[in-house]
Steps between C-alpha positions, in 0.01 A plus 500: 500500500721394784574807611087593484423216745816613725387885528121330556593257744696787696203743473217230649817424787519871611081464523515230710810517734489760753697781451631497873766248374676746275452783760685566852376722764746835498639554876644848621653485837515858727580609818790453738665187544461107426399604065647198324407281757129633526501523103608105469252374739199751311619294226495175695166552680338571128650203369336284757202680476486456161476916416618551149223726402650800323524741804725768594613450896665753712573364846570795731701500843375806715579654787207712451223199585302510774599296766155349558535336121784268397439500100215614274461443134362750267376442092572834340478627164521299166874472372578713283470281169106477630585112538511320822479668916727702677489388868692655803595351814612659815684307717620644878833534501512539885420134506756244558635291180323197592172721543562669160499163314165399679341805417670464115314162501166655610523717279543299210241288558291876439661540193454153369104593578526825309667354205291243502137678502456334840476788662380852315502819676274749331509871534189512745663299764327172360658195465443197291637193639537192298194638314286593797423890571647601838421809742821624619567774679856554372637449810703187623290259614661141602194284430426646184567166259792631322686542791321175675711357180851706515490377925448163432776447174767770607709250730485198287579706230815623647563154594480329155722768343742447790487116440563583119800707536687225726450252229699717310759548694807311392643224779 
Protein backbone atom coordinates (compact mmCIF):
# COMPACT_ATOMS: atom_id res chain seq x y z
CA UNK A 1 0.00 0.00 0.00
CA UNK A 2 2.93 2.21 0.80
CA UNK A 3 4.51 1.85 -2.13
CA UNK A 4 0.84 2.63 -4.10
CA UNK A 5 0.62 6.05 -2.39
CA UNK A 6 4.54 6.66 -3.18
CA UNK A 7 4.24 5.85 -7.11
CA UNK A 8 0.72 8.12 -6.77
CA UNK A 9 2.11 10.86 -4.97
CA UNK A 10 5.10 10.95 -7.60
CA UNK A 11 2.70 10.73 -10.59
CA UNK A 12 0.25 13.89 -9.33
CA UNK A 13 4.11 15.73 -8.55
CA UNK A 14 5.30 15.29 -12.22
CA UNK A 15 1.51 16.91 -13.12
CA UNK A 16 2.02 19.69 -11.19
CA UNK A 17 5.76 20.74 -11.15
CA UNK A 18 7.04 22.06 -14.27
CA UNK A 19 9.10 20.00 -16.16
CA UNK A 20 11.71 22.90 -16.82
CA UNK A 21 13.25 21.90 -13.40
CA UNK A 22 14.39 18.49 -14.53
CA UNK A 23 15.39 19.89 -18.00
CA UNK A 24 18.54 22.19 -19.08
CA UNK A 25 18.76 24.08 -22.20
CA UNK A 26 21.54 22.10 -24.58
CA UNK A 27 24.33 24.79 -25.75
CA UNK A 28 26.66 24.15 -28.87
CA UNK A 29 29.32 26.71 -29.26
CA UNK A 30 30.89 27.36 -33.14
CA UNK A 31 33.01 29.52 -34.81
CA UNK A 32 36.48 30.91 -34.24
CA UNK A 33 37.64 31.93 -31.03
CA UNK A 34 36.37 32.82 -27.32
CA UNK A 35 33.96 28.92 -27.34
CA UNK A 36 34.14 28.02 -23.65
CA UNK A 37 33.92 31.37 -22.63
CA UNK A 38 30.86 32.24 -24.96
CA UNK A 39 29.39 28.66 -24.06
CA UNK A 40 29.62 29.49 -20.04
CA UNK A 41 28.07 32.81 -20.26
CA UNK A 42 25.02 31.15 -22.87
CA UNK A 43 24.72 29.13 -19.88
CA UNK A 44 24.90 32.04 -17.45
CA UNK A 45 22.62 34.45 -19.38
CA UNK A 46 19.84 31.41 -19.43
CA UNK A 47 20.23 30.88 -15.92
CA UNK A 48 19.37 34.43 -15.12
CA UNK A 49 16.86 34.47 -17.54
CA UNK A 50 15.36 31.69 -16.22
CA UNK A 51 15.50 29.51 -19.87
CA UNK A 52 15.31 25.87 -19.02
CA UNK A 53 12.79 25.03 -21.59
CA UNK A 54 13.96 21.92 -23.42
CA UNK A 55 15.72 23.65 -26.42
CA UNK A 56 18.56 22.82 -28.52
CA UNK A 57 21.02 26.15 -28.86
CA UNK A 58 23.74 26.59 -31.32
CA UNK A 59 25.51 29.91 -30.84
CA UNK A 60 27.50 30.66 -34.00
CA UNK A 61 30.64 33.07 -34.40
CA UNK A 62 30.81 34.22 -38.17
CA UNK A 63 32.88 35.95 -40.17
CA UNK A 64 30.36 35.64 -42.80
CA UNK A 65 27.68 38.32 -41.05
CA UNK A 66 26.94 41.30 -42.47
CA UNK A 67 28.53 44.08 -41.07
CA UNK A 68 25.37 46.19 -40.82
CA UNK A 69 23.97 43.35 -38.15
CA UNK A 70 25.79 42.42 -34.93
CA UNK A 71 23.71 39.09 -33.98
CA UNK A 72 20.44 37.55 -35.18
CA UNK A 73 18.60 34.65 -33.73
CA UNK A 74 16.85 32.12 -35.76
CA UNK A 75 14.07 29.10 -34.43
CA UNK A 76 14.66 26.26 -36.84
CA UNK A 77 13.38 22.91 -37.12
CA UNK A 78 11.97 20.64 -34.27
CA UNK A 79 14.85 18.48 -32.60
CA UNK A 80 15.07 15.55 -33.73
CA UNK A 81 13.18 13.53 -30.87
CA UNK A 82 10.06 15.95 -32.13
CA UNK A 83 10.34 17.44 -28.44
CA UNK A 84 11.38 20.89 -27.67
CA UNK A 85 13.05 24.02 -30.44
CA UNK A 86 16.12 24.15 -32.15
CA UNK A 87 17.24 27.83 -32.20
CA UNK A 88 20.40 29.35 -33.93
CA UNK A 89 22.22 32.36 -33.19
CA UNK A 90 24.69 34.22 -35.22
CA UNK A 91 26.88 36.27 -33.54
CA UNK A 92 29.65 38.71 -35.59
CA UNK A 93 32.74 37.58 -34.97
CA UNK A 94 34.38 40.79 -36.38
CA UNK A 95 33.08 42.42 -33.27
CA UNK A 96 35.23 43.08 -30.36
CA UNK A 97 34.89 40.61 -27.16
CA UNK A 98 33.15 43.06 -25.13
CA UNK A 99 30.68 43.64 -28.21
CA UNK A 100 30.22 39.84 -28.63
CA UNK A 101 28.96 39.43 -25.01
CA UNK A 102 26.43 42.39 -25.53
CA UNK A 103 25.16 41.03 -28.54
CA UNK A 104 25.18 37.27 -26.65
CA UNK A 105 22.94 39.06 -24.07
CA UNK A 106 20.58 40.49 -26.74
CA UNK A 107 20.29 37.68 -28.05
CA UNK A 108 19.25 35.73 -25.27
CA UNK A 109 16.77 37.80 -24.21
CA UNK A 110 15.25 36.54 -28.07
CA UNK A 111 15.61 33.19 -27.12
CA UNK A 112 14.13 33.44 -23.70
CA UNK A 113 10.97 35.00 -25.88
CA UNK A 114 11.00 32.05 -28.25
CA UNK A 115 11.16 29.48 -25.61
CA UNK A 116 8.85 31.07 -23.84
CA UNK A 117 5.84 31.55 -26.50
CA UNK A 118 6.47 35.28 -26.06
CA UNK A 119 7.33 35.73 -29.23
CA UNK A 120 6.10 33.19 -32.27
CA UNK A 121 7.31 33.57 -35.69
CA UNK A 122 5.01 31.86 -38.13
CA UNK A 123 5.82 30.79 -41.61
CA UNK A 124 3.94 33.85 -43.28
CA UNK A 125 6.10 36.40 -41.73
CA UNK A 126 3.47 36.89 -38.81
CA UNK A 127 4.28 37.22 -35.46
CA UNK A 128 2.48 36.65 -32.25
CA UNK A 129 3.76 38.57 -29.44
CA UNK A 130 2.83 37.80 -25.94
CA UNK A 131 -0.44 36.59 -27.55
CA UNK A 132 -1.11 39.52 -29.84
CA UNK A 133 -0.91 38.96 -33.83
CA UNK A 134 1.88 41.12 -35.30
CA UNK A 135 2.59 42.36 -39.04
CA UNK A 136 6.16 41.98 -39.61
CA UNK A 137 7.89 42.36 -42.44
CA UNK A 138 10.74 39.96 -41.58
CA UNK A 139 13.08 42.45 -41.60
CA UNK A 140 14.89 44.05 -38.50
CA UNK A 141 13.03 46.58 -37.21
CA UNK A 142 14.30 48.28 -33.75
CA UNK A 143 10.91 49.39 -32.43
CA UNK A 144 9.26 46.30 -33.08
CA UNK A 145 8.42 45.19 -29.15
CA UNK A 146 10.60 42.26 -29.03
CA UNK A 147 13.47 44.10 -29.71
CA UNK A 148 11.99 47.37 -27.73
CA UNK A 149 12.46 44.43 -24.93
CA UNK A 150 16.04 42.75 -25.87
CA UNK A 151 17.37 46.96 -25.97
CA UNK A 152 16.10 47.75 -22.83
CA UNK A 153 17.28 44.23 -20.65
CA UNK A 154 20.55 43.37 -22.68
CA UNK A 155 22.93 45.67 -20.45
CA UNK A 156 21.50 44.94 -17.12
CA UNK A 157 21.52 41.57 -18.02
CA UNK A 158 25.14 41.46 -18.69
CA UNK A 159 25.52 43.36 -15.60
CA UNK A 160 23.74 41.01 -13.11
CA UNK A 161 25.60 37.97 -14.51
CA UNK A 162 28.82 39.98 -14.16
CA UNK A 163 27.85 40.88 -10.50
CA UNK A 164 27.11 37.04 -10.01
CA UNK A 165 30.31 35.69 -11.17
CA UNK A 166 32.44 38.11 -8.76
CA UNK A 167 30.54 36.78 -5.86
CA UNK A 168 31.98 33.71 -6.76
CA UNK A 169 35.15 34.46 -7.02
CA UNK A 170 37.23 33.26 -4.12
CA UNK A 171 39.16 36.28 -1.97
Amino acid sequence: MKRFHLILLSHILSLFLVPSVFSKPVVSVTGINNLEEIKALTESFLEHLEVYEDLHLLIVLTLKMSDQFDGATFSTTPTESGTGMSIRVNINAHLSKEEQIHVLAHEMIHVKQLAKNELILQADNGVIWKGVPCKYSGFYNPNSPWEKEAFKYDSMLVDQVRSSQSKKEPC
